[in-house]
N, C-alpha and C positions, 0 to 999 in steps of 0.2 A: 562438766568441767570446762570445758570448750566456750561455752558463752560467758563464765566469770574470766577468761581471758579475756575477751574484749569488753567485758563492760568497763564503766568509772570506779576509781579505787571509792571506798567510803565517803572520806573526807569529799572526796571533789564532786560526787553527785551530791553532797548536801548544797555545797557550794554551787552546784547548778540549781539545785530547787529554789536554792535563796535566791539567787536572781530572777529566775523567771518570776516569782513573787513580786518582787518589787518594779519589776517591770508592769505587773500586771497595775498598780498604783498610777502608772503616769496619763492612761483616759483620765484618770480621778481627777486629779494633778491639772491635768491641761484643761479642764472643764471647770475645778475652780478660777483659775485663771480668766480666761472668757469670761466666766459669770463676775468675774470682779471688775476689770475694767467695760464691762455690759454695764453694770450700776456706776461706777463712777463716772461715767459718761454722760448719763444719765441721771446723776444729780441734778435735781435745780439749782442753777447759780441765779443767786437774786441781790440785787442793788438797792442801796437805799444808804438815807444817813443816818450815822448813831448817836445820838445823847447819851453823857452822864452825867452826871452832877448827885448833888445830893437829895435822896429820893427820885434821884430820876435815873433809868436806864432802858431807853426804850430805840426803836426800831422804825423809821418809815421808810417804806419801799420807793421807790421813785417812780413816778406819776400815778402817787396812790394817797388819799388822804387820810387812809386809818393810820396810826399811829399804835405800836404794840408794845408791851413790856415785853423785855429779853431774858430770857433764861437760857444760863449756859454751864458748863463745869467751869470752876472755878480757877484752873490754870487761865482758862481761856476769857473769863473775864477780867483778872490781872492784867493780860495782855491788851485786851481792849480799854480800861483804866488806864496803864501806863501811858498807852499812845495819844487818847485826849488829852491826858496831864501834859505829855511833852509836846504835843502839837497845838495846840489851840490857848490864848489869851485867859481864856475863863472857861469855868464851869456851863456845862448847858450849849456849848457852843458845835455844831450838829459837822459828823467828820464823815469823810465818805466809804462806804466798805459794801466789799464785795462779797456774798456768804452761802454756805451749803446750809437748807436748817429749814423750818416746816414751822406751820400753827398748831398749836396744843389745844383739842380738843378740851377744854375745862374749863371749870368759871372760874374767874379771876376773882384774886380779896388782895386786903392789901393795899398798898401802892399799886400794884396791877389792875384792881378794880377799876381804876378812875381811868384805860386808855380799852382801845378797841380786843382785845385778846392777849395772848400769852405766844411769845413765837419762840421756839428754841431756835437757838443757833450752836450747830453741829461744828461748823468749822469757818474760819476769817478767811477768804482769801485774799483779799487785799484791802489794804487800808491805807488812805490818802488823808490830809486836812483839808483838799481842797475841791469840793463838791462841781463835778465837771456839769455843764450846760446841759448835757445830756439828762440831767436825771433833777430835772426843774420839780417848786416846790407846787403843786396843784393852788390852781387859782380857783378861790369859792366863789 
């Protein structure tokens, strides 16, 4: 009898289990964390200008002279559309952008066929019309 006198009424040792539980989640918790800005850190950010026009949407990295078709979702090439339409004179006319996004292991068919590979582009992070000195176009 004596030790149901000092223990937690019901309710409040459940109330204790549930916390230390969910304490027990925040290693978890602070380890995805690290591991998430660990990779976004460690994205490659790569440079290059974009083309689009009609039949064309392609990718050259800056001082590099392969040339890639782009593959992206589809918000994200709206975005990139929109901002050639609104920044640049004409179609086909190369804008600067800066991107998270990788080469696609695959053969190209298609429009893709006729340039060096397939490069996804993951994310835009910046986009300029005006192609800085820094990211010249390779001389043959």
């Amino acid at each position: 009898m004596i030790p149901e006198l000092f223990s937690a009424p019901h309710g409040m040792r459940a109330r204790i289990r549930k916390a230390r539980r969910s304490r027990m989640h925040l290693p978890l918790l602070a380890g995805l964390v690290v591991f998430w800005m660990f990779m976004t850190a460690c994205a490659p950010e790569l440079r290059g200008r974009y083309s689009w026009g009609h039949e064309v949407n392609t990718l050259q990295l800056c001082d590099s002279d392969q040339v890639y078709w782009v593959r992206c979702d589809r918000p994200l090439a709206a975005r990139l559309r929109a901002f050639v339409e609104e920044h640049t004179d004409r179609p086909y006319t190369p804008v600067y952008i800066e991107v998270n996004g990788h080469l696609l292991d695959e053969q190209p068919d298609g429009f893709a066929a006729d340039y060096d590979g397939i490069f996804y582009l993951k994310d835009v992070l910046r986009m300029t019309a005006d192609v800085p000195a820094n990211c010249p176009v390779p001389k043959h």
